[in-house]
PQR file with spaces between the fields and no chain letter, atoms N, CA, C, O and H, PARSE charges and radii, in Angstrom:
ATOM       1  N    UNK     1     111.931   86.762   68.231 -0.4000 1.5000
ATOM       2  CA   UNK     1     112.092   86.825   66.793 -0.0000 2.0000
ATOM       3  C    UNK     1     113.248   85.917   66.380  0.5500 1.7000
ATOM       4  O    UNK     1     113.956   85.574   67.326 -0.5500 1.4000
ATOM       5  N    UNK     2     113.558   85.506   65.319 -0.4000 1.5000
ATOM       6  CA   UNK     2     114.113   84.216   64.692 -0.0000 2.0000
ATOM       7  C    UNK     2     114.430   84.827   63.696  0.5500 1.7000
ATOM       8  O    UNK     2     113.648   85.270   62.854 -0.5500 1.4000
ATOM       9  H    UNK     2     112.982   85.785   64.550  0.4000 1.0000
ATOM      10  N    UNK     3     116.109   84.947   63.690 -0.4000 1.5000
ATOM      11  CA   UNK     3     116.738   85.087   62.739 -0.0000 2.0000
ATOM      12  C    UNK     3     117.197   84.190   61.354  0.5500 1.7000
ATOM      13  O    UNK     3     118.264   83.576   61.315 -0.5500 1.4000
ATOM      14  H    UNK     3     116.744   84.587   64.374  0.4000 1.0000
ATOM      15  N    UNK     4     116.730   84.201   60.817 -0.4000 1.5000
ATOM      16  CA   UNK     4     117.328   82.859   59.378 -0.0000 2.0000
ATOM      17  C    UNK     4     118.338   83.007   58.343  0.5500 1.7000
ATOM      18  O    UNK     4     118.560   83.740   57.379 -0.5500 1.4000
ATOM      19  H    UNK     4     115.863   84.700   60.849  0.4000 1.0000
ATOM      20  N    UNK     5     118.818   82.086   58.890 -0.4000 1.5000
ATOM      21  CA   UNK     5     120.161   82.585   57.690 -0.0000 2.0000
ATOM      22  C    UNK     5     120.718   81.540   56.879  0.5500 1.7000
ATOM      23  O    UNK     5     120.905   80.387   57.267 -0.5500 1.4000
ATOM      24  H    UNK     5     118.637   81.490   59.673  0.4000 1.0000
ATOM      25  N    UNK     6     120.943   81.934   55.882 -0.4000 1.5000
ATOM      26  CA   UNK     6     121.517   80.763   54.648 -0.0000 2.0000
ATOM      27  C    UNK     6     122.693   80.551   54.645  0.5500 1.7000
ATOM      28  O    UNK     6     123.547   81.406   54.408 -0.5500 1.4000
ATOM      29  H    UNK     6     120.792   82.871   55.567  0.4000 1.0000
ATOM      30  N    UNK     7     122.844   79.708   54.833 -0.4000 1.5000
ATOM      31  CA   UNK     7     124.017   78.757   55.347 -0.0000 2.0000
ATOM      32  C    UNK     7     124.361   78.143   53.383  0.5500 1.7000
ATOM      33  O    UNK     7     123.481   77.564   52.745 -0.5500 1.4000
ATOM      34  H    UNK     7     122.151   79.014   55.025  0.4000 1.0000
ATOM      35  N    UNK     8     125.642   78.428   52.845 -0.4000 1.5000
ATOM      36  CA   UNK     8     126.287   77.547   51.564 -0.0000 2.0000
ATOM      37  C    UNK     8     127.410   76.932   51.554  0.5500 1.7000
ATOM      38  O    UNK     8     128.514   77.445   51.738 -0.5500 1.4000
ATOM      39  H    UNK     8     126.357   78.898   53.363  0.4000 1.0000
ATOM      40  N    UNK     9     127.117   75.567   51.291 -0.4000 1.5000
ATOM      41  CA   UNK     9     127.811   74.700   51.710 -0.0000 2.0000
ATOM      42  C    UNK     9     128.896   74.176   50.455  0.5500 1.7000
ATOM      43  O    UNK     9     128.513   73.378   49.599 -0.5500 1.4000
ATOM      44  H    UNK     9     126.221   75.151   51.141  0.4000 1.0000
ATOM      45  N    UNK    10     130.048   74.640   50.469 -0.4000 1.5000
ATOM      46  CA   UNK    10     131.013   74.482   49.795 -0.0000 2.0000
ATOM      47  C    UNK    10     131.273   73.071   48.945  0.5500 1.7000
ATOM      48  O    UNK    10     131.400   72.684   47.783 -0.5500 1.4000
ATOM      49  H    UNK    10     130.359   75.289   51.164  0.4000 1.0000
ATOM      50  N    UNK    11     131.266   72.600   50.218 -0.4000 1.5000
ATOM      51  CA   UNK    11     130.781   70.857   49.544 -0.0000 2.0000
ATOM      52  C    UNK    11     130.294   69.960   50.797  0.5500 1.7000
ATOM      53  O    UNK    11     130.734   70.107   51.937 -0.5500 1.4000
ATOM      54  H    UNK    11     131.162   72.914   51.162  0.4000 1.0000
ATOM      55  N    UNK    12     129.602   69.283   50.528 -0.4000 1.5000
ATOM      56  CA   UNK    12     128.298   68.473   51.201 -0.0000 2.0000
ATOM      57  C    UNK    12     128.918   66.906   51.398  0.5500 1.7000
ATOM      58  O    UNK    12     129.321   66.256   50.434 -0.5500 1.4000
ATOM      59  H    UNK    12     129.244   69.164   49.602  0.4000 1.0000
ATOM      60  N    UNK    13     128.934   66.462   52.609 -0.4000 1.5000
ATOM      61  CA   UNK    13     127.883   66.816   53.593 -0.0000 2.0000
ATOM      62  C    UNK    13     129.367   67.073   54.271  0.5500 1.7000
ATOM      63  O    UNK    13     130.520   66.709   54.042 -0.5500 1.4000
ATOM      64  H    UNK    13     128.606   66.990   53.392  0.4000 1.0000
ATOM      65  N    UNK    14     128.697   67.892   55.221 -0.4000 1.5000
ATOM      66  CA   UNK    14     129.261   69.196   56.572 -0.0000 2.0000
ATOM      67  C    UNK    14     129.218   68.244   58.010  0.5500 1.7000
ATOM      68  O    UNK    14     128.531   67.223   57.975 -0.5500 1.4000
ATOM      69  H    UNK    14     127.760   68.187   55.408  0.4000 1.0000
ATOM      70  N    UNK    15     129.671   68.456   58.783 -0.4000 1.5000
ATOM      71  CA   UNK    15     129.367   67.913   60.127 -0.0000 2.0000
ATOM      72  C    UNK    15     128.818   69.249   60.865  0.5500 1.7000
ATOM      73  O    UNK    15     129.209   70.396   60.651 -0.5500 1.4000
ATOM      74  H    UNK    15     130.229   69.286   58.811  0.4000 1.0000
ATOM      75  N    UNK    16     127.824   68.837   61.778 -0.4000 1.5000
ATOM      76  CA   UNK    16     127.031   69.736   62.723 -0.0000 2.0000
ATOM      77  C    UNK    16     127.849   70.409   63.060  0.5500 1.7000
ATOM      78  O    UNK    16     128.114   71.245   62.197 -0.5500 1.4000
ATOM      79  H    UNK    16     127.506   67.905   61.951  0.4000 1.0000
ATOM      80  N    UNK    17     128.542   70.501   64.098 -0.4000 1.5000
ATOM      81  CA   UNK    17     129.191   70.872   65.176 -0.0000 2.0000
ATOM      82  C    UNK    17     130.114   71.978   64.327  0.5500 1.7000
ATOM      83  O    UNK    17     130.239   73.046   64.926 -0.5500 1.4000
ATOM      84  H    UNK    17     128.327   69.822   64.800  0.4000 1.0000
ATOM      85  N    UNK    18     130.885   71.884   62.828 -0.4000 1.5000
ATOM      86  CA   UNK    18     131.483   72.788   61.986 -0.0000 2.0000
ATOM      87  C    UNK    18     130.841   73.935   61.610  0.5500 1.7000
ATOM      88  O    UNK    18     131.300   75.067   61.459 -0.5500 1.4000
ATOM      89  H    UNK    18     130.784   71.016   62.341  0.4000 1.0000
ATOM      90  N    UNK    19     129.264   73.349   61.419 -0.4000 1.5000
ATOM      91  CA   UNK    19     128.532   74.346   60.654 -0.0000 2.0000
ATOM      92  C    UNK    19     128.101   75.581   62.383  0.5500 1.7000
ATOM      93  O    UNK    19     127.951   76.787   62.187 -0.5500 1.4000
ATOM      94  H    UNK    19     128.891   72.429   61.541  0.4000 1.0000
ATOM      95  N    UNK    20     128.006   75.139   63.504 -0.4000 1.5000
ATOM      96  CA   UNK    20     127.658   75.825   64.343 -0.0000 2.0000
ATOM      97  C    UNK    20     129.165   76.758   64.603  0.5500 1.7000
ATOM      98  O    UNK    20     129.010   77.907   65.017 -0.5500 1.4000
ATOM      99  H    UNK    20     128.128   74.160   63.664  0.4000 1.0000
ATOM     100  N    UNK    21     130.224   76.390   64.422 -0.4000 1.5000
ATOM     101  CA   UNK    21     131.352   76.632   64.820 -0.0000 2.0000
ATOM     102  C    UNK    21     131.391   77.789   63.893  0.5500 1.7000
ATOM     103  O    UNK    21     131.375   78.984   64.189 -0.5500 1.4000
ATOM     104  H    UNK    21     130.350   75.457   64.085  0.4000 1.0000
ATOM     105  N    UNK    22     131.442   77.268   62.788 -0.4000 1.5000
ATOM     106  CA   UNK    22     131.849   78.152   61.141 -0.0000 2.0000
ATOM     107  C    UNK    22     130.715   79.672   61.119  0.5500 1.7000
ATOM     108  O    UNK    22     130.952   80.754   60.581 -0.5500 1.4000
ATOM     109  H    UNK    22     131.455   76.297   62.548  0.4000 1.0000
ATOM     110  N    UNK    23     129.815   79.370   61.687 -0.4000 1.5000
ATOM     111  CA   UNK    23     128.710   80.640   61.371 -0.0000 2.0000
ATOM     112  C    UNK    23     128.812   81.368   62.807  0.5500 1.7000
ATOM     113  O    UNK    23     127.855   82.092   63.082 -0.5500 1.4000
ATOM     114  H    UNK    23     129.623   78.491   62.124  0.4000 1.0000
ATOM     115  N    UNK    24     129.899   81.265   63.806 -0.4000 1.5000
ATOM     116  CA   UNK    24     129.395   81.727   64.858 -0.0000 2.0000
ATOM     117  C    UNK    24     128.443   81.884   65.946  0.5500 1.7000
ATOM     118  O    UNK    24     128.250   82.826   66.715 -0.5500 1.4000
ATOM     119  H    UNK    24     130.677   80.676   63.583  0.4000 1.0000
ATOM     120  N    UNK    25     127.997   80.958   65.854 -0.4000 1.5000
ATOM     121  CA   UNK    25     126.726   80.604   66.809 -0.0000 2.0000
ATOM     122  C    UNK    25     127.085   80.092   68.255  0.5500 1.7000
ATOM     123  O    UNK    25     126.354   80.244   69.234 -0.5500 1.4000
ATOM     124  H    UNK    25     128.154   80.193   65.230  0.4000 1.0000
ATOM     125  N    UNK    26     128.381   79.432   68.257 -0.4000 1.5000
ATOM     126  CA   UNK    26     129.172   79.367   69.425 -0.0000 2.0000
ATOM     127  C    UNK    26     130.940   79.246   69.216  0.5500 1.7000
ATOM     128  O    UNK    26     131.591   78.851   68.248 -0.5500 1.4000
ATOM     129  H    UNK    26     128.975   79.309   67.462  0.4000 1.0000
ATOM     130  N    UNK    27     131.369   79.754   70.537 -0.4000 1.5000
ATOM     131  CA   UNK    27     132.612   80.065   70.476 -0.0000 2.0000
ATOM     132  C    UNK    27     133.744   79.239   70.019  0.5500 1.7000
ATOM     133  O    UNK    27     134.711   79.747   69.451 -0.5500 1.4000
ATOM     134  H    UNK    27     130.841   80.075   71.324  0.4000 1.0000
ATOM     135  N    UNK    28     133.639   77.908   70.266 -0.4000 1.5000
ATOM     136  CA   UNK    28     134.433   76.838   70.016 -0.0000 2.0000
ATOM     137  C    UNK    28     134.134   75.929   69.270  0.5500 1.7000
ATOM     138  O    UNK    28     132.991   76.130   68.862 -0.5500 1.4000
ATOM     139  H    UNK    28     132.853   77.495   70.727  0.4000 1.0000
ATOM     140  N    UNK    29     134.808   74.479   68.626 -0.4000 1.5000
ATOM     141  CA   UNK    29     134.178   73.420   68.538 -0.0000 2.0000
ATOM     142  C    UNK    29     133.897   72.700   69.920  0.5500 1.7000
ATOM     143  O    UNK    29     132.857   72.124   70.241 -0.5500 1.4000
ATOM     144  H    UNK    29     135.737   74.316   68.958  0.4000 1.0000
ATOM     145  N    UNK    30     134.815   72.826   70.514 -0.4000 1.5000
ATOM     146  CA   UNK    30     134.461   72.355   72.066 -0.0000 2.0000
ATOM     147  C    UNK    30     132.866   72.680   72.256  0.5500 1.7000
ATOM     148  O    UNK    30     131.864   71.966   72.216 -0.5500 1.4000
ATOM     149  H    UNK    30     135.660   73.293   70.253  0.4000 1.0000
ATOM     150  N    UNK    31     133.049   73.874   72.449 -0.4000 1.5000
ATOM     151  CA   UNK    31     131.238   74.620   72.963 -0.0000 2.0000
ATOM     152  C    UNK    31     130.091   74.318   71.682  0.5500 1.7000
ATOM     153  O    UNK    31     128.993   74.834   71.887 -0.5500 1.4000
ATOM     154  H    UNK    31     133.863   74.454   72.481  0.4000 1.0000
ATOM     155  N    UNK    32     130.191   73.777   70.785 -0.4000 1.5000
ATOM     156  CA   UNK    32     129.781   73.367   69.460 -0.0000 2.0000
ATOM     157  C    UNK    32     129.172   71.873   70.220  0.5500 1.7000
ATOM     158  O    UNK    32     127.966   71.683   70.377 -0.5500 1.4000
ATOM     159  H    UNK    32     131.083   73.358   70.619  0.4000 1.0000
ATOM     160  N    UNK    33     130.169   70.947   70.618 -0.4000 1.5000
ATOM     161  CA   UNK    33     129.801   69.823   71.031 -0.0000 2.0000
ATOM     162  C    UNK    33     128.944   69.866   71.845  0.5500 1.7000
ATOM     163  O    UNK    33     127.782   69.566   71.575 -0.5500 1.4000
ATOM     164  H    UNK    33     131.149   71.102   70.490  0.4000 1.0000
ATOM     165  N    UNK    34     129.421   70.332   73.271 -0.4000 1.5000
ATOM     166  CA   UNK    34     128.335   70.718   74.197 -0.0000 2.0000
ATOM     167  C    UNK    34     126.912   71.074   74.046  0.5500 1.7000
ATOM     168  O    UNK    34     126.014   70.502   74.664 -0.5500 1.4000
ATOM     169  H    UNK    34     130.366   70.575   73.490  0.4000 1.0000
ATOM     170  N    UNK    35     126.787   71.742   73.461 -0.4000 1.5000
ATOM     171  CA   UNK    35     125.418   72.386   73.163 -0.0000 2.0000
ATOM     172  C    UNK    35     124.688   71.090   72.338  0.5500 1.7000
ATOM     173  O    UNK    35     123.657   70.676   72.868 -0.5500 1.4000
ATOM     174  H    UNK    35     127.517   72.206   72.959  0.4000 1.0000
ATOM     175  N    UNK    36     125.014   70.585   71.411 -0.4000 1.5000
ATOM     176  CA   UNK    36     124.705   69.674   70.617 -0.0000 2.0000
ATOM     177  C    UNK    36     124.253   68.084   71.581  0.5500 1.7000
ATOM     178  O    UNK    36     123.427   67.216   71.299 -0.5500 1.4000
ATOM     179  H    UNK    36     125.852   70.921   70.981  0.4000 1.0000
ATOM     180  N    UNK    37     124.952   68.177   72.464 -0.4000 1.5000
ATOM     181  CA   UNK    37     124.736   66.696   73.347 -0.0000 2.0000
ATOM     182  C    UNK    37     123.861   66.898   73.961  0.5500 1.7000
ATOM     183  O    UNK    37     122.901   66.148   74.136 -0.5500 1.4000
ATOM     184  H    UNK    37     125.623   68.882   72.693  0.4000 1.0000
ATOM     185  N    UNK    38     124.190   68.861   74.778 -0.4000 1.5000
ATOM     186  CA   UNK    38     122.899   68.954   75.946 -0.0000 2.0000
ATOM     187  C    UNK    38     121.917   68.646   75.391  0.5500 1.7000
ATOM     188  O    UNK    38     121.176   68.034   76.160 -0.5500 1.4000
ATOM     189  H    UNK    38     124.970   69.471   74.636  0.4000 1.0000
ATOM     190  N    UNK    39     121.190   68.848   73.633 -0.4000 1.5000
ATOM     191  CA   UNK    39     120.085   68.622   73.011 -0.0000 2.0000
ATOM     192  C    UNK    39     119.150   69.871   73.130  0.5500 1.7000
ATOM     193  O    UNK    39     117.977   70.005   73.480 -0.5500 1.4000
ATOM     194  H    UNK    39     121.792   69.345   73.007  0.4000 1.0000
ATOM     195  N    UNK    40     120.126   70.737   72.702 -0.4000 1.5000
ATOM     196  CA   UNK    40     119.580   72.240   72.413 -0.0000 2.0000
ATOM     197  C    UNK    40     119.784   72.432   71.294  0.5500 1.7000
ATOM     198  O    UNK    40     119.720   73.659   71.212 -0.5500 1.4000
ATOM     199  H    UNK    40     121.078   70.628   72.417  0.4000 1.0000
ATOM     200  N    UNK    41     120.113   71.835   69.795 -0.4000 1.5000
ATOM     201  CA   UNK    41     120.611   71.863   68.498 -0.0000 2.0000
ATOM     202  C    UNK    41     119.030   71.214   67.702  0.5500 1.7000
ATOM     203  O    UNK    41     118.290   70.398   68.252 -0.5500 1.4000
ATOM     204  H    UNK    41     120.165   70.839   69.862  0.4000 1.0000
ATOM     205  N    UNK    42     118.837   71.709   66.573 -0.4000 1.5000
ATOM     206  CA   UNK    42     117.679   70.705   66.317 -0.0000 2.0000
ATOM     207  C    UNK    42     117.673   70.789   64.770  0.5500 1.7000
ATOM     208  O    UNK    42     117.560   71.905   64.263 -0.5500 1.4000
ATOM     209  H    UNK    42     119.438   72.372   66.127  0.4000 1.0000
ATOM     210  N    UNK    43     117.791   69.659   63.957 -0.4000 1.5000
ATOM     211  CA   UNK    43     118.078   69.321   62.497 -0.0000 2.0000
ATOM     212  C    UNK    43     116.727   69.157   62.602  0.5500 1.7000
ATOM     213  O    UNK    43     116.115   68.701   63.568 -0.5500 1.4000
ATOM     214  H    UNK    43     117.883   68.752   64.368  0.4000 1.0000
ATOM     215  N    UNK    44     116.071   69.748   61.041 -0.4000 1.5000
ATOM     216  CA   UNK    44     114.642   69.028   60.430 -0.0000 2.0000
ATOM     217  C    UNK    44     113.470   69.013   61.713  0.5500 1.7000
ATOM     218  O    UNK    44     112.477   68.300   61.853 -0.5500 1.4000
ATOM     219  H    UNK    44     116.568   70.119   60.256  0.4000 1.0000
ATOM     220  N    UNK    45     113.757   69.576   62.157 -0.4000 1.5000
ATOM     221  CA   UNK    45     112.925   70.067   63.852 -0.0000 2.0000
ATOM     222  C    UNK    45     112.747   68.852   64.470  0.5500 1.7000
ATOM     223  O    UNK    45     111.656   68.400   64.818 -0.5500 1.4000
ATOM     224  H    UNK    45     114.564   70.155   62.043  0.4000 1.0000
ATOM     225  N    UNK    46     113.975   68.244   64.627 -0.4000 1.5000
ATOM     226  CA   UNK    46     113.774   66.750   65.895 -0.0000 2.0000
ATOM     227  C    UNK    46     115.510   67.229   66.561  0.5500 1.7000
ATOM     228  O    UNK    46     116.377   67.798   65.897 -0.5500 1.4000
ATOM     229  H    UNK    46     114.861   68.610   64.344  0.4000 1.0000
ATOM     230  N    UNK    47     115.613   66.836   67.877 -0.4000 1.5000
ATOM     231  CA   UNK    47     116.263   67.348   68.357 -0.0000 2.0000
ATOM     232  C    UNK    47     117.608   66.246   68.107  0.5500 1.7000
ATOM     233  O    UNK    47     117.693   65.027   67.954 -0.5500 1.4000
ATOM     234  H    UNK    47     114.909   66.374   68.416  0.4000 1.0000
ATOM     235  N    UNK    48     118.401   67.169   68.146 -0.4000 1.5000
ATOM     236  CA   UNK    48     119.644   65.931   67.518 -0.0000 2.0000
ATOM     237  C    UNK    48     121.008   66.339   68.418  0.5500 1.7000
ATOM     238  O    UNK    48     121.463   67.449   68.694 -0.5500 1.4000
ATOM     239  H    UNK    48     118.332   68.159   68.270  0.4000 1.0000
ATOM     240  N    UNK    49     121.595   64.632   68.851 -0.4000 1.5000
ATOM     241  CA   UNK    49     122.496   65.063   69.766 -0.0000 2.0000
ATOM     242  C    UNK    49     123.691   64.119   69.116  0.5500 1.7000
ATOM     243  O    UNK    49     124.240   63.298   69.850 -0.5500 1.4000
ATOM     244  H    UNK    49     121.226   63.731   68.626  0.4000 1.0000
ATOM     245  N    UNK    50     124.004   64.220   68.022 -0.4000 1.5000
ATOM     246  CA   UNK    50     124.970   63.562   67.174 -0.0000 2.0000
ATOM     247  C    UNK    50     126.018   64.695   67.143  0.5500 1.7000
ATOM     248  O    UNK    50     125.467   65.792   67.052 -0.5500 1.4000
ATOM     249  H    UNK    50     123.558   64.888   67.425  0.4000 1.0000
ATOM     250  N    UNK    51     126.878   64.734   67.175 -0.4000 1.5000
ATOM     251  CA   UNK    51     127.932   66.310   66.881 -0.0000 2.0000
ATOM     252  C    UNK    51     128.331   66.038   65.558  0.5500 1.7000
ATOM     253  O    UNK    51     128.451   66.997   64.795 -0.5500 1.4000
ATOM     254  H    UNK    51     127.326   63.843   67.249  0.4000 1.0000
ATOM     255  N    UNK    52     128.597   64.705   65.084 -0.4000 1.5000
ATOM     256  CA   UNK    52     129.074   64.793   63.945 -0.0000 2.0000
ATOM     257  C    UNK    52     128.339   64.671   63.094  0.5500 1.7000
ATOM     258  O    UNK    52     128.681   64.343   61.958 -0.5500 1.4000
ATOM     259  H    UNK    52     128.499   63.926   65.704  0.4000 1.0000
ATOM     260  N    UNK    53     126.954   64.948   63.511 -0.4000 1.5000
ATOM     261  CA   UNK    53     125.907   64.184   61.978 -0.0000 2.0000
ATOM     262  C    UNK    53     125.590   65.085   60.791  0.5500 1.7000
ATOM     263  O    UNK    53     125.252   66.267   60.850 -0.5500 1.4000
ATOM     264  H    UNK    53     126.676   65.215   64.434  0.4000 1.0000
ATOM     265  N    UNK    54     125.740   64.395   59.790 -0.4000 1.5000
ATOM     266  CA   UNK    54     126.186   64.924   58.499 -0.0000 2.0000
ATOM     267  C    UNK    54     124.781   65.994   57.718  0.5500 1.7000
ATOM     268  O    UNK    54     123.808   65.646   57.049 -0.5500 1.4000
ATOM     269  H    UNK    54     126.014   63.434   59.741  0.4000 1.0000
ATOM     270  N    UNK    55     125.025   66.717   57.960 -0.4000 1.5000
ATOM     271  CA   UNK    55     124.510   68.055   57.040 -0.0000 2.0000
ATOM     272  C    UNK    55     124.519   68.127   55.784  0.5500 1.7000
ATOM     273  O    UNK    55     125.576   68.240   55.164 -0.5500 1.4000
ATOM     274  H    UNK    55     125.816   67.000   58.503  0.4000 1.0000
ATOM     275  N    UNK    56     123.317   68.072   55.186 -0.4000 1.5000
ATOM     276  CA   UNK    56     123.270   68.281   53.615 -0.0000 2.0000
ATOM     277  C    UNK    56     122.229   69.359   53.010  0.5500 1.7000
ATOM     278  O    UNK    56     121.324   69.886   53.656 -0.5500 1.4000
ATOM     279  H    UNK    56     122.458   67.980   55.690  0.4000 1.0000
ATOM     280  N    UNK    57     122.472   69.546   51.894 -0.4000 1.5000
ATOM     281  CA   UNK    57     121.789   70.546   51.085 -0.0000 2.0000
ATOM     282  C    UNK    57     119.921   70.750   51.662  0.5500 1.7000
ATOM     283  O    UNK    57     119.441   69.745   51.137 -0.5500 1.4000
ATOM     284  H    UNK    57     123.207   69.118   51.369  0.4000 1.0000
ATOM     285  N    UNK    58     119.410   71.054   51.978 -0.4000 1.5000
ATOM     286  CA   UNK    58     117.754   71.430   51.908 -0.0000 2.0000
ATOM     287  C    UNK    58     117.745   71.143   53.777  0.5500 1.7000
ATOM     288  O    UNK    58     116.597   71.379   54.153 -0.5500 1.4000
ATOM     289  H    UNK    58     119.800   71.870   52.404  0.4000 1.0000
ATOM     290  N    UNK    59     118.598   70.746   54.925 -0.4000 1.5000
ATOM     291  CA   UNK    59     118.356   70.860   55.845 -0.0000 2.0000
ATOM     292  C    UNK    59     118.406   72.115   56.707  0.5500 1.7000
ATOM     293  O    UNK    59     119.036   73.158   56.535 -0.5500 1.4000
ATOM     294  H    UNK    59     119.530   70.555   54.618  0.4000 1.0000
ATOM     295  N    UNK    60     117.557   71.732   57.703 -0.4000 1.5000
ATOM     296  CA   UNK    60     117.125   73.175   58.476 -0.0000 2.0000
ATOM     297  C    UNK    60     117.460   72.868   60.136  0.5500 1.7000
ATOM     298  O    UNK    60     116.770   72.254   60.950 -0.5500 1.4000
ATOM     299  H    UNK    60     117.046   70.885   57.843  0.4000 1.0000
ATOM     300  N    UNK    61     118.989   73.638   60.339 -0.4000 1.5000
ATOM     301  CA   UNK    61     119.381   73.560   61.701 -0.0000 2.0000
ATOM     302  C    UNK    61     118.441   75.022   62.179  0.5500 1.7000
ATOM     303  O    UNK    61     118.091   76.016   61.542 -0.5500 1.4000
ATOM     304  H    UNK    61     119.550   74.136   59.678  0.4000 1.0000
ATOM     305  N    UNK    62     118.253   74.602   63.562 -0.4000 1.5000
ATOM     306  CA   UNK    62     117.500   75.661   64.712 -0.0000 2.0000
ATOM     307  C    UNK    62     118.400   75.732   66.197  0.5500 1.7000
ATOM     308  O    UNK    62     118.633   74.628   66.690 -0.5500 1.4000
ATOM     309  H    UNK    62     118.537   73.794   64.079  0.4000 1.0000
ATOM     310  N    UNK    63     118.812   76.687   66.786 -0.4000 1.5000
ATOM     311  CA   UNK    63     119.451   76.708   67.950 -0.0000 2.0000
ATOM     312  C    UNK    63     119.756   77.914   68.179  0.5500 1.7000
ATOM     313  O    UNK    63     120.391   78.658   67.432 -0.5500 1.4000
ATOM     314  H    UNK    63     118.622   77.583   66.385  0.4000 1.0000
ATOM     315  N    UNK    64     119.243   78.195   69.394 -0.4000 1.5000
ATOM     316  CA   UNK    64     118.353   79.576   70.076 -0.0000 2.0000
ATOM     317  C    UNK    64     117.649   80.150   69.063  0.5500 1.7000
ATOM     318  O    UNK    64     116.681   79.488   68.689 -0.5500 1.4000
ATOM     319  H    UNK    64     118.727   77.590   70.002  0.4000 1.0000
ATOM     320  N    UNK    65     117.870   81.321   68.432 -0.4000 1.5000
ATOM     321  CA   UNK    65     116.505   81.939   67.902 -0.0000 2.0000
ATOM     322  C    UNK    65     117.388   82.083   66.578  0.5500 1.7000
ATOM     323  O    UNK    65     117.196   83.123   65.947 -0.5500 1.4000
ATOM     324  H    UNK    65     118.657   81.858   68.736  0.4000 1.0000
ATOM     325  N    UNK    66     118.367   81.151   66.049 -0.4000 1.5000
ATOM     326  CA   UNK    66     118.468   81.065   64.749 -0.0000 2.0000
ATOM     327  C    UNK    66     118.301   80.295   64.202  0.5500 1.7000
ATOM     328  O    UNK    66     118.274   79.299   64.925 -0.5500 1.4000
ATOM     329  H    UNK    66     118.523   80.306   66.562  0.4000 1.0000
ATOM     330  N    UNK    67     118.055   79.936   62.661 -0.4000 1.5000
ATOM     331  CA   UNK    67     117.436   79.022   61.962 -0.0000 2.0000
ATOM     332  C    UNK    67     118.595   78.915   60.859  0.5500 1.7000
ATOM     333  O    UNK    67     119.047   80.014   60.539 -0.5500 1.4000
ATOM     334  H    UNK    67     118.077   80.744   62.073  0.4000 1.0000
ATOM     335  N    UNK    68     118.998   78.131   60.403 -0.4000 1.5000
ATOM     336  CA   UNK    68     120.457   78.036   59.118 -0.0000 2.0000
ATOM     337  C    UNK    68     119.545   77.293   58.379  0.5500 1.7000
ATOM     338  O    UNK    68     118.985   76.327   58.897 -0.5500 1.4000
ATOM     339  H    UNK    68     118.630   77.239   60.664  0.4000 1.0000
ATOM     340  N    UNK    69     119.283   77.689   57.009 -0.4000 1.5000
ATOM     341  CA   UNK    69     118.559   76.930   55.862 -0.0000 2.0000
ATOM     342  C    UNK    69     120.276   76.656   55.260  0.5500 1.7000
ATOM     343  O    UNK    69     121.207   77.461   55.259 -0.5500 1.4000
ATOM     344  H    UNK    69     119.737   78.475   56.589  0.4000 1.0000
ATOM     345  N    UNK    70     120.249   75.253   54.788 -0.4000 1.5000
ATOM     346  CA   UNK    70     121.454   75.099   54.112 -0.0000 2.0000
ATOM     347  C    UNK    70     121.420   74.716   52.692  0.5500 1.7000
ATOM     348  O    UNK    70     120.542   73.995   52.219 -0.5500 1.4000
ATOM     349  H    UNK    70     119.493   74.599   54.788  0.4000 1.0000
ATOM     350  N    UNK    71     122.403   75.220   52.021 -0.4000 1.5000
ATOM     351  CA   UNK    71     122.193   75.053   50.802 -0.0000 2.0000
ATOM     352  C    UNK    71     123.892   74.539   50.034  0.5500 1.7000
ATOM     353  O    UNK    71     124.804   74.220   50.797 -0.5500 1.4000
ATOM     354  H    UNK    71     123.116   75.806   52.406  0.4000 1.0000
ATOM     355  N    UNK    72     124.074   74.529   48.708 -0.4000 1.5000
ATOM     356  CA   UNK    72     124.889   74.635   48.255 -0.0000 2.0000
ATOM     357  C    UNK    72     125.057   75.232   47.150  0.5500 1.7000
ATOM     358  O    UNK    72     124.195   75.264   46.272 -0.5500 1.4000
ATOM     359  H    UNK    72     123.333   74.788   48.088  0.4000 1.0000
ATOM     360  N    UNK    73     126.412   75.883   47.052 -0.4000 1.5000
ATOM     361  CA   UNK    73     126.674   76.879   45.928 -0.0000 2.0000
ATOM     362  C    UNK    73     126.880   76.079   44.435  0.5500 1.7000
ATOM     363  O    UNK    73     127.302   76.693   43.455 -0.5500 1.4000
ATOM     364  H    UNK    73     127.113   75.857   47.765  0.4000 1.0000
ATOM     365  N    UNK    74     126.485   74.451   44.383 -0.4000 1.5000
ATOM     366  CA   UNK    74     125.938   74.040   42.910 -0.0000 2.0000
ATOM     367  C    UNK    74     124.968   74.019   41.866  0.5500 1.7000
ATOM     368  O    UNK    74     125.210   73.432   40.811 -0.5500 1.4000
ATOM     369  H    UNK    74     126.142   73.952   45.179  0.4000 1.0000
């Protein structure tokens, strides 16, 4: 089962690796990176191994059985 959660983005655009960090999905930014290179992270359902790549409003991160719809509070 696949948890989804709405992710609001204060102000746009976010870097990956913050938004995994910031919601708890992993312990560190360190462990944020990692996961993201191994190519277990997946933006817009293509697998993405950028740590810093920029996050904006209507994208859909996936990694393990959560899903972050992102949005912004404008």
């Amino acid at each position: 089962m696949t948890d989804e959660i709405q992710v609001v983005l204060k102000k746009e655009p976010a870097e990956l690796c913050k938004i995994l960090k910031f919601e708890n999905l992993v312990m560190s930014g360190g462990e944020a990176k990692q996961v993201i290179a191994a190519g277990l992270v997946r933006v817009n359902h293509e697998i993405e191994t950028r740590k810093r790549k920029k996050i904006y409003s209507g994208d859909l991160i996936e990694f393990q059985e959560y899903r972050l719809k992102i949005t912004t509070d404008s």
